[in-house]
C-alpha positions as CSV (number, residue, x, y, z in Angstrom):
1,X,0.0,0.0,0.0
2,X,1.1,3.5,-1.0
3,X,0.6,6.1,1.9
4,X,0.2,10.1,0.7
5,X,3.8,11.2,-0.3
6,X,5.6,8.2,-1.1
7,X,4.8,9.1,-5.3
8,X,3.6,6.3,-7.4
9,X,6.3,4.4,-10.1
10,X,5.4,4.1,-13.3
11,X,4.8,0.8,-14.7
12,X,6.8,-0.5,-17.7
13,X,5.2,-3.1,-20.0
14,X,5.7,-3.8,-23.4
15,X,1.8,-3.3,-24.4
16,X,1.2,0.4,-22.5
17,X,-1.8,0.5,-24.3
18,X,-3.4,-1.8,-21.6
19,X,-3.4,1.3,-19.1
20,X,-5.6,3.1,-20.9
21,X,-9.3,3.1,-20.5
22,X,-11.5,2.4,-23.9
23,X,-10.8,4.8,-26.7
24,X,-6.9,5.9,-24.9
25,X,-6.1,2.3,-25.5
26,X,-7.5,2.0,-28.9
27,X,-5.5,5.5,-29.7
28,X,-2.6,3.7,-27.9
29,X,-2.0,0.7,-29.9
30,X,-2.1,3.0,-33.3
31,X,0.5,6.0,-31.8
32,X,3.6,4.1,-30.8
33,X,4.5,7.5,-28.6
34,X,2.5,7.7,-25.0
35,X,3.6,11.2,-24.7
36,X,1.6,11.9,-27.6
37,X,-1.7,9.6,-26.1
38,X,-1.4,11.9,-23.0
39,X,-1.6,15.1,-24.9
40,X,-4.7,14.1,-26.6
41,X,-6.0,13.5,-23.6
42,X,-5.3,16.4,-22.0
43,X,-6.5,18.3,-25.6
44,X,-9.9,16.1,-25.6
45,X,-10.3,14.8,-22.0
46,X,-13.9,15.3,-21.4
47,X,-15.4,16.3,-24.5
48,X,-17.6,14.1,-26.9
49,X,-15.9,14.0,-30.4
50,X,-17.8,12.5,-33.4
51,X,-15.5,12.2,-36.1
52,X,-17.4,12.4,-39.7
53,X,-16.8,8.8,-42.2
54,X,-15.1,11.3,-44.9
55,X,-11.7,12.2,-44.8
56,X,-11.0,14.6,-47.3
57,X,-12.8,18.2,-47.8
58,X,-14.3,18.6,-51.2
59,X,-11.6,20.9,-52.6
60,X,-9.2,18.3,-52.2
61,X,-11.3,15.6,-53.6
62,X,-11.7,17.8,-57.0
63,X,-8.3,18.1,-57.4
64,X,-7.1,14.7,-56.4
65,X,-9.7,13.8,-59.3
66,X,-8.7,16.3,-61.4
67,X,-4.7,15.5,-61.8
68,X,-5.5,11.3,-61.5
69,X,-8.5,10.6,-62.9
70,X,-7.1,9.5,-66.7
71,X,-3.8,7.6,-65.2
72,X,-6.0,5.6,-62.4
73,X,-9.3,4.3,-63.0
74,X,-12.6,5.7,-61.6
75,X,-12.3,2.9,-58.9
76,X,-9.0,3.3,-58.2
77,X,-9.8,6.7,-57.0
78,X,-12.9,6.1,-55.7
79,X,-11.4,3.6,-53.7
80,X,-9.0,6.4,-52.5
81,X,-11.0,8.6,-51.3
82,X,-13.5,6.4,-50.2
83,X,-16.4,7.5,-52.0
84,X,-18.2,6.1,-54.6
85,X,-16.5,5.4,-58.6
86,X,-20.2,7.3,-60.2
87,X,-19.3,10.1,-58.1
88,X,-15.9,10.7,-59.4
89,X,-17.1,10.6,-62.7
90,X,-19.7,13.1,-61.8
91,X,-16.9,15.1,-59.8
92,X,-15.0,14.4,-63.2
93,X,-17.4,15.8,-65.9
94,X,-18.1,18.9,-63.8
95,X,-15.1,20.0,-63.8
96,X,-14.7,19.5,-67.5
97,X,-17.5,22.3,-68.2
């Protein structure tokens, strides 16, 4: 037993994602730095996040589709940006007008 004073050690383990709680574990395992699991948490702690399923904003997904569309096929890109291949070829022949 630890009395008030005495500090508490840090343990060592080779999986420190296993000190975390839920989602500080999960972000653990993928960021191989804990100093860097620590600052989002002290960045986030608290708050509820919801992170939206696209990636990219719009502007980057016209240009992406502007300079490979052509050399990669509408799947390829679609794939990429994880949107659908009709919509790059709708993305596509706007930007062609």
């Amino acid at each position: 037993m630890l009395w008030k004073g005495e500090g508490v050690k840090k343990l060592k383990k080779k999986d420190d994602s296993k000190k975390y709680i839920s989602v500080y574990g999960e972000i653990a395992q993928v960021l191989s730095n804990q100093q860097d699991v620590e600052r989002i948490y002290d960045l986030l702690k608290g708050q509820t996040i919801s992170f939206p399923q696209k990636l990219y904003s719009k502007e980057y997904m016209r240009e992406y589709i502007k300079e490979n569309y052509g050399n990669e096929t509408a799947r390829e890109v679609a794939s990429f940006l994880g949107i659908s291949d009709r919509r790059v070829r709708q993305i596509a022949s706007e930007e062609e007008k």
